[in-house]
C-alpha positions as CSV (number, residue, x, y, z in Angstrom):
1,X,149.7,63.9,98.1
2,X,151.6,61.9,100.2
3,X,150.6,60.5,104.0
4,X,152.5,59.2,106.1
5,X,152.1,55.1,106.7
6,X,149.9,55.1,103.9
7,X,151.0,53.8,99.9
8,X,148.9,54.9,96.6
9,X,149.3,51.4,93.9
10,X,148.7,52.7,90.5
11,X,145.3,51.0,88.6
12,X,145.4,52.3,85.5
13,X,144.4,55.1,83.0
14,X,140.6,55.8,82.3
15,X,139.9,57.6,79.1
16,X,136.6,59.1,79.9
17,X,134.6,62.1,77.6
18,X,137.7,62.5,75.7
19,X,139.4,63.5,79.6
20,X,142.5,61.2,80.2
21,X,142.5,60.1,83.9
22,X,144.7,57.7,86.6
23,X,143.6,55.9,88.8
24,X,145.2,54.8,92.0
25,X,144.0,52.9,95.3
26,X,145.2,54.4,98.8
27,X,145.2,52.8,101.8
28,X,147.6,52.0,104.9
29,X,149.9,49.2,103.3
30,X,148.7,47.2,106.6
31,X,149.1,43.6,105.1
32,X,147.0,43.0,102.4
33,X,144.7,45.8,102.0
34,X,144.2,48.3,104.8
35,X,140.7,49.6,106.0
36,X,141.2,53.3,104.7
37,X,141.1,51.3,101.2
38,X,139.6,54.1,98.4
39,X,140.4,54.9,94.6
40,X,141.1,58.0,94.0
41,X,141.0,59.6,90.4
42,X,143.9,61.9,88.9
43,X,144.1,64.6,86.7
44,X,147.1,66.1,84.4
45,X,147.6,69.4,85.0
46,X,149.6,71.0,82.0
47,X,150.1,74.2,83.6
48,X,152.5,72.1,87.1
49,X,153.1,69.5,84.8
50,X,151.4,67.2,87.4
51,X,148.6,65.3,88.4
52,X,146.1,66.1,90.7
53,X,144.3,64.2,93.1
54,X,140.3,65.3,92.1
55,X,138.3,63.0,94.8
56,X,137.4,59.4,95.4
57,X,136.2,57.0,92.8
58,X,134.6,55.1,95.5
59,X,135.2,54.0,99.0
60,X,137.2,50.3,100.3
61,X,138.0,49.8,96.6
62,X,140.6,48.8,94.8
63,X,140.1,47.9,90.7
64,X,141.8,45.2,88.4
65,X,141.8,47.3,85.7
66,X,140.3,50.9,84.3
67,X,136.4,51.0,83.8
68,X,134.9,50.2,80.3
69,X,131.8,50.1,78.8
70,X,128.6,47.6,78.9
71,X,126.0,47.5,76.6
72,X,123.9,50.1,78.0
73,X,126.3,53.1,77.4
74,X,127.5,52.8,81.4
75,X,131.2,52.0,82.8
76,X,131.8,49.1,84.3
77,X,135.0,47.6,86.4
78,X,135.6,45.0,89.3
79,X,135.8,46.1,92.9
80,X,137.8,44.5,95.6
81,X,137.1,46.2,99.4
82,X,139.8,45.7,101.8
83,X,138.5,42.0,103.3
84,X,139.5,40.7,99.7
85,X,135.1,40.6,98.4
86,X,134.5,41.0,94.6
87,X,132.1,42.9,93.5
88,X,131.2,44.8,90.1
89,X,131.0,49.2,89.9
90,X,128.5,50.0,87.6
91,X,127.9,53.7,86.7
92,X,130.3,56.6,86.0
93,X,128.7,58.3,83.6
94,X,126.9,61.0,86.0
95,X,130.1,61.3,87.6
96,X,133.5,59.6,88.8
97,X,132.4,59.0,92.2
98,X,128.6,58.0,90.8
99,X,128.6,54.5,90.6
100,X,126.3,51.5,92.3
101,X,128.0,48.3,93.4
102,X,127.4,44.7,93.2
103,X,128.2,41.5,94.9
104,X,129.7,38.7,92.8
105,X,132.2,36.4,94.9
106,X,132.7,36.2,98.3
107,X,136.2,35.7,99.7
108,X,135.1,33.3,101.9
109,X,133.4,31.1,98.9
110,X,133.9,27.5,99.1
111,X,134.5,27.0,95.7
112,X,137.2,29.5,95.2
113,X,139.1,32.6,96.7
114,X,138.8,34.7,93.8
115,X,141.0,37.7,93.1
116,X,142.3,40.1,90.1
117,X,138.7,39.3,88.4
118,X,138.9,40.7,84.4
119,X,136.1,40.6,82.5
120,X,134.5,41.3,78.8
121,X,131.2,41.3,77.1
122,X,130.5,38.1,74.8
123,X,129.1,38.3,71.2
124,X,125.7,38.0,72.8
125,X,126.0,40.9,74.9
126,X,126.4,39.2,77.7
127,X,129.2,39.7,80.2
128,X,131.5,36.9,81.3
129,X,134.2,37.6,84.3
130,X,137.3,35.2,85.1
131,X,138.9,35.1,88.5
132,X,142.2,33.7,89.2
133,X,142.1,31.3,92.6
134,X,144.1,31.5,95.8
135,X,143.1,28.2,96.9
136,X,145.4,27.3,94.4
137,X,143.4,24.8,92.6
138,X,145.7,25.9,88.9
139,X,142.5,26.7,87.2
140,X,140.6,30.3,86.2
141,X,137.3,30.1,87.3
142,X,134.5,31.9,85.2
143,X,130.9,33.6,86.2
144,X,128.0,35.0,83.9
145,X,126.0,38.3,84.1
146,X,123.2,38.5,82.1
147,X,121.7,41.8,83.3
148,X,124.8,44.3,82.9
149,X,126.7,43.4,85.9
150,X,123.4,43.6,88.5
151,X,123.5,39.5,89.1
152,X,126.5,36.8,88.5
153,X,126.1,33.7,88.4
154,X,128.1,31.3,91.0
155,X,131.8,31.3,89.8
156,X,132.7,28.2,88.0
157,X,136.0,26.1,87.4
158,X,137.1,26.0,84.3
159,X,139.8,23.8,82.5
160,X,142.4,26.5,81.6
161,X,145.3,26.2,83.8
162,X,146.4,29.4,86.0
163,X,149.4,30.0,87.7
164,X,147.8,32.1,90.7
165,X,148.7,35.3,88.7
166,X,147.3,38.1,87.2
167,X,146.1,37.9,83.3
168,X,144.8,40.4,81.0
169,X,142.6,40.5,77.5
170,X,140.4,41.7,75.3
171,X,138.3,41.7,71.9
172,X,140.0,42.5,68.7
173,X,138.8,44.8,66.4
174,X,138.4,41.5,64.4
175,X,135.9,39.8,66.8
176,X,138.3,37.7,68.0
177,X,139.0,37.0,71.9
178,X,143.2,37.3,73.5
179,X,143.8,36.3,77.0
180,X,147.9,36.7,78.4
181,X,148.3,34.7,81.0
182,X,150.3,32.0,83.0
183,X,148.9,28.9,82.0
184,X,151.3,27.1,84.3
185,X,149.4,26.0,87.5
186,X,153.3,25.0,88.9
187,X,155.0,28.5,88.5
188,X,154.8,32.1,86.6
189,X,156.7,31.0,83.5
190,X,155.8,31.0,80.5
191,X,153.9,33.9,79.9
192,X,151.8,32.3,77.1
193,X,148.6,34.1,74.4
194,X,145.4,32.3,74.2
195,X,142.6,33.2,71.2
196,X,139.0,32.1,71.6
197,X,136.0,32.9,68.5
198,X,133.8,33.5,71.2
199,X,134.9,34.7,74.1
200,X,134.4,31.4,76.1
201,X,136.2,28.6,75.0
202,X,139.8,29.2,73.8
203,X,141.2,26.7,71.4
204,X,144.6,28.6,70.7
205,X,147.5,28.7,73.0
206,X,151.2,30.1,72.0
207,X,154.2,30.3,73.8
208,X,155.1,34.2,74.4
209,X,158.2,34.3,76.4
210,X,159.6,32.0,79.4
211,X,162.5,30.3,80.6
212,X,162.3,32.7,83.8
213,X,159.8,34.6,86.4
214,X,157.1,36.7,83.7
215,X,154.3,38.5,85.2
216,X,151.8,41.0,85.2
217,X,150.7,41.5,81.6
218,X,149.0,44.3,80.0
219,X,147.9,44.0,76.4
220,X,146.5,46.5,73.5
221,X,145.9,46.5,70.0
222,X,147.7,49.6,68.3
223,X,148.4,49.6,64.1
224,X,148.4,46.1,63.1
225,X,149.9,44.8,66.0
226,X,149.7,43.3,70.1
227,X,151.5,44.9,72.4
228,X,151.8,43.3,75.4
229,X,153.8,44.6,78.4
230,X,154.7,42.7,81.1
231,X,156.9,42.3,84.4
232,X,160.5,40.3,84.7
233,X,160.7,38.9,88.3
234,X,158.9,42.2,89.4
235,X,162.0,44.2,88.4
236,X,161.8,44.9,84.9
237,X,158.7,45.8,82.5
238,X,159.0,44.8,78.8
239,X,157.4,44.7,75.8
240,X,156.4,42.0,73.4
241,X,155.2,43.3,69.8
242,X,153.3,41.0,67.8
243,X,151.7,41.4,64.4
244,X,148.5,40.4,64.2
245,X,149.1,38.7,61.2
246,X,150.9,36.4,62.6
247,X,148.4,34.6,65.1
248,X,147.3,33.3,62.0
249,X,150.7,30.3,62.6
250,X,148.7,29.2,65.2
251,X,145.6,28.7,63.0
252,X,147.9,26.6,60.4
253,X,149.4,24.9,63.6
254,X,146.2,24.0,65.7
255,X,148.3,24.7,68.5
């Protein structure tokens, strides 16, 4: 598996036709991204007790996150090529590697430098993405699909503060929208839970953890409850769990 000069930087699991997968980009570790950029797909094998390296996803990419599904029945997931470009994969239901791609945001944008783009589809079907900026301006910025990922429209800022740093969400099985995130536009602390009705406009915030360096969240819903996982100071990972029930004290609260 391994080359020499070159690093594999995990992206997730991908739970596709009942098949469990990872996902990892591979490239030179030459600044930023290297030029040999790909996503290459793994698969347990029971029998070695290892996973094995069954092709590229597709070529100068690297994900945010594992592919999920649009309205249409396809996968969809963000792309970033090695010169730091969003665009959106649309496909993988023919195969892993079958997949057309997308332009949303160029890197050299005036508006923004997006990166780490996460996205979900409204109420209306719709699809709205977020994009954290490395301008630096301490706001997400949003942009609109319409036709399943094909078009977007130009990236907007928004008023939710951002720390430059990675967030993560999703729908509830209750309709409702969660967003983990550093709402801090001066540092990576605190680590803080935002609900929105609608997917758009988040009128809940709560305070998750802080007082120190928290990064990188995950979240999922499992048996009642939130579990959100997340980095100390890139040197530890923990886990929050919440019950669901109690995002209902920031209802009473109107915090």
């Amino acid at each position: 598996l391994f080359r020499s000069g070159f690093r594999y930087i995990s992206r997730g699991f991908w739970l596709r036709d009942g098949e469990l997968l990872a996902l990892a980009a591979l490239d030179e570790a030459a600044g930023f991204f290297g030029p040999s950029l790909e996503l290459h797909a793994f698969r347990f094998e029971p029998e070695t007790h290892g996973w094995k390296d069954i092709g590229v996803v597709y070529d100068n990419t690297i994900n945010n996150f594992p592919p999920k599904k649009i309205p249409t029945g396809q996968w969809m997931m963000s792309r970033r090529t090695y010169d730091r470009h969003v665009h959106f994969l649309v496909g993988g239901v023919e195969g892993i590697d079958q997949w057309e791609s997308y332009p949303a945001v160029s890197y050299g944008d005036k508006r923004l430098m997006a990166e780490e783009p996460y996205w979900w589809v409204l109420p209306d079907n719709n699809l709205q993405a977020l994009f954290r900026d490395n301008k630096k301006s301490g706001y997400l910025f949003r942009s609109y699909s319409t036709d399943n990922g094909r078009t977007w429209s130009p990236p907007t800022k928004t008023n939710f503060p951002d720390a430059t740093s990675k967030f993560n969400g999703l729908q509830l099985s209750d309709g409702r929208f969660v967003l983990v995130s550093n709402a801090n536009p001066k540092k990576r602390d605190p680590l803080v839970l935002s609900i929105s009705d609608d997917g758009m406009v988040f009128n809940k915030m709560g305070w998750l953890i802080g007082g120190r360096r928290v990064d990188y969240p995950h979240v999922i819903e499992h048996d009642g409850h939130l579990l959100v996982a997340f980095s100390g100071a890139k040197s530890t990972v923990e886990v929050l769990k919440i019950d669901l029930k109690d995002l209902s004290v920031l209802d009473s609260q109107g915090e």
